[in-house]
C-alpha positions in Angstrom: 5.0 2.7 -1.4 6.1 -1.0 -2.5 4.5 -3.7 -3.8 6.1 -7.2 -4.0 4.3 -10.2 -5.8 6.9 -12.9 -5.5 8.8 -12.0 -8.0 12.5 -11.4 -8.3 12.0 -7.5 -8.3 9.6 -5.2 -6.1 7.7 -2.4 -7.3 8.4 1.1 -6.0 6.9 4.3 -6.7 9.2 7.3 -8.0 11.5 8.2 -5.8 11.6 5.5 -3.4 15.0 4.6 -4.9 16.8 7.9 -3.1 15.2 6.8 0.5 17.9 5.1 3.3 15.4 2.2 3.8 15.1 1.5 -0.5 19.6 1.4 -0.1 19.9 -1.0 3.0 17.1 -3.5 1.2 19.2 -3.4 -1.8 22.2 -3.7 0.3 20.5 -7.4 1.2 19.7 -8.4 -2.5 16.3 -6.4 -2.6 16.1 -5.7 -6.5 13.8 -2.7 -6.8 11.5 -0.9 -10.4 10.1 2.2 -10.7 6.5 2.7 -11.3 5.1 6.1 -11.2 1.7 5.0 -8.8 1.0 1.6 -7.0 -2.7 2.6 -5.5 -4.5 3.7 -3.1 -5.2 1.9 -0.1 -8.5 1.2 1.4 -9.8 -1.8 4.5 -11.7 -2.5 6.9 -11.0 -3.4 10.8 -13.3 -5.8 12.5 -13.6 -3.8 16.2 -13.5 -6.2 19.3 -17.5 -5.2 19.8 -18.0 -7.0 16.5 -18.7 -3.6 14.4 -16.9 -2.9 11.4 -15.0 0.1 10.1 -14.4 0.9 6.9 -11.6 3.8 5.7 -10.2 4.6 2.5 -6.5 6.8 1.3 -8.5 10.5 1.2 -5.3 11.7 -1.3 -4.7 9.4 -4.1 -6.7 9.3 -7.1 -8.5 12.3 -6.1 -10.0 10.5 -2.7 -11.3 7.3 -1.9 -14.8 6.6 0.1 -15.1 3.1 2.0 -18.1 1.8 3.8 -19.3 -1.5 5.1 -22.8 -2.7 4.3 -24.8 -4.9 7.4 -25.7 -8.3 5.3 -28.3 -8.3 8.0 
């Protein structure tokens, strides 16, 4: 997992460093630090029907839970 904020340098999480993909961005400038955890991801897709679903990461941080509350 990476997270870049427009700075010179990108977050990585451990180990991202030894991956093919972390050498050939560095290969093109990419400058890369180590963090040990970036977070867990959670969001929402709007459905074509106009309903909503929310999901959250079940692993990190011992599970996440995501819902979507009708303002109506």
């Amino acid at each position: 997992r990476l997270s870049q904020r427009n700075t010179e340098t990108t977050m990585a999480e451990s180990g991202f460093s030894n991956t093919d993909l972390a050498q050939a961005l560095a290969a093109r400038g990419h400058i890369f630090t180590e963090t040990d955890e970036i977070g867990a991801a959670t969001g929402i897709v709007s459905r074509p029907d106009g309903t909503l679903e929310a999901a959250a990461e079940p692993s990190r941080r011992g599970g996440g839970a995501a819902m979507v509350v009708n303002p109506l």
